[in-house]
N, C-alpha and C positions, 0 to 999 in steps of 0.2 A: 504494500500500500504506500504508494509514493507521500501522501501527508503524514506517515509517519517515519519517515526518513532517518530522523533522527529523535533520540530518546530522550529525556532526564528523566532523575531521580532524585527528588525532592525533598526534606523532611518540610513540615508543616508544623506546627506547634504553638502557643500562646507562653508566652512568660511572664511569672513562671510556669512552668509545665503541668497541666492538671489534665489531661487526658480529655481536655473538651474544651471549646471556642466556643462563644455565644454566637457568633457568625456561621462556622461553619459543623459544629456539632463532634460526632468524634473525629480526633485529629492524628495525623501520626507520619507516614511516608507517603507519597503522593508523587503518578508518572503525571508526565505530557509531554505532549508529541510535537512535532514541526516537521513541515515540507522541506524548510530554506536554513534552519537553524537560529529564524530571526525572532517569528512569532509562533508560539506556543498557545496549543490548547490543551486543557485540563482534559486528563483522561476521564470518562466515567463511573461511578464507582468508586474515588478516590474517599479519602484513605487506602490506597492497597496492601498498605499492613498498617492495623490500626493499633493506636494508644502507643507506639515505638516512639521515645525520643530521643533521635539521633543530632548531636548538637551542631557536627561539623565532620566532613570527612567523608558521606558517601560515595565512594566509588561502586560503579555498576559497570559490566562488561559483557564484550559473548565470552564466553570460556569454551574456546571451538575441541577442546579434551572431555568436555560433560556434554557438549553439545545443547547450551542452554543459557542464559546468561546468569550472572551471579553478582549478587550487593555486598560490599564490605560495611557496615555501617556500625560507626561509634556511639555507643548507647550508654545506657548508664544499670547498672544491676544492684538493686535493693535499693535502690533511689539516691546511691553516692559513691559505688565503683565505676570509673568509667572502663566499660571493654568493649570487645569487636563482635559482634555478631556477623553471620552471615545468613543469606536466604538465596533460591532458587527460583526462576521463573521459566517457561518454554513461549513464554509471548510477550513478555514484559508488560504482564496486566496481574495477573494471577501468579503469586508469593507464597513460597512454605514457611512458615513459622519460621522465624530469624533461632537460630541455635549459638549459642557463646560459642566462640575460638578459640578467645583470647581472653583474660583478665589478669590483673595484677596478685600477684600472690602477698601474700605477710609481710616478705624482704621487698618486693617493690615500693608496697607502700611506705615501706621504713627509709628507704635510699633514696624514691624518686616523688614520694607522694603519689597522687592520685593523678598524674599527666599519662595518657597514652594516644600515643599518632597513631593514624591506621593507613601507613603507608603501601602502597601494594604495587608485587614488580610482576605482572603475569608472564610468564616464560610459554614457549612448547611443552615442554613436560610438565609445569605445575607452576603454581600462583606462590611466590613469597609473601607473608604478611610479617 
């Protein structure tokens, strides 16, 4: 479908974060689309994965080794770890349940606090996070 040419991947959210917008209801990850990469419309259905707040950092790709595209997305776990989830999609509409990666363990948080990047190098043979 040439109008959606190209993707994003969005977090959506109200601050501070409480899992609902009086505007738009429940909030959380959010695609849209473009022909030209200029102007974007809201997929329908959005939220595509609901109540997720990713604050900064999503990256989404194909991953042509899963044959499906894949989100790295920086969230927060019990409301003050920040880690990496990841989720799947085969249309970049419909999302599996974002599953942790990545979080900090005990000594992170002692050495580095609570900072994590969710830098990502996708290779042929496999994704570095």
């Amino acid at each position: 479908d040439p109008s959606r040419r190209y993707k994003l991947l969005t977090a959506d959210f109200p601050v501070p974060f409480n899992n609902t917008s009086p505007e738009k209801g429940t909030v959380g990850i959010d695609v849209c689309f473009s022909p030209d990469g200029l102007k974007w419309t809201p997929a329908p259905g959005n939220p595509v994965i609901a109540q997720l707040c990713s604050d900064t950092a999503q990256c989404a790709f194909w991953d042509a080794n899963k044959g499906k595209y894949v989100a790295y997305l920086r969230t927060w776990l019990e409301g003050r770890l920040r880690s990496v989830t990841m989720s799947e999609s085969a249309d970049f509409l419909h999302w599996s349940d974002p599953k942790v990666v990545y979080s900090p363990t005990e000594e992170d948080l002692k050495t580095t606090g609570n900072s994590i990047a969710c830098p990502l190098l996708p290779t042929k043979a496999f994704t570095l996070v």
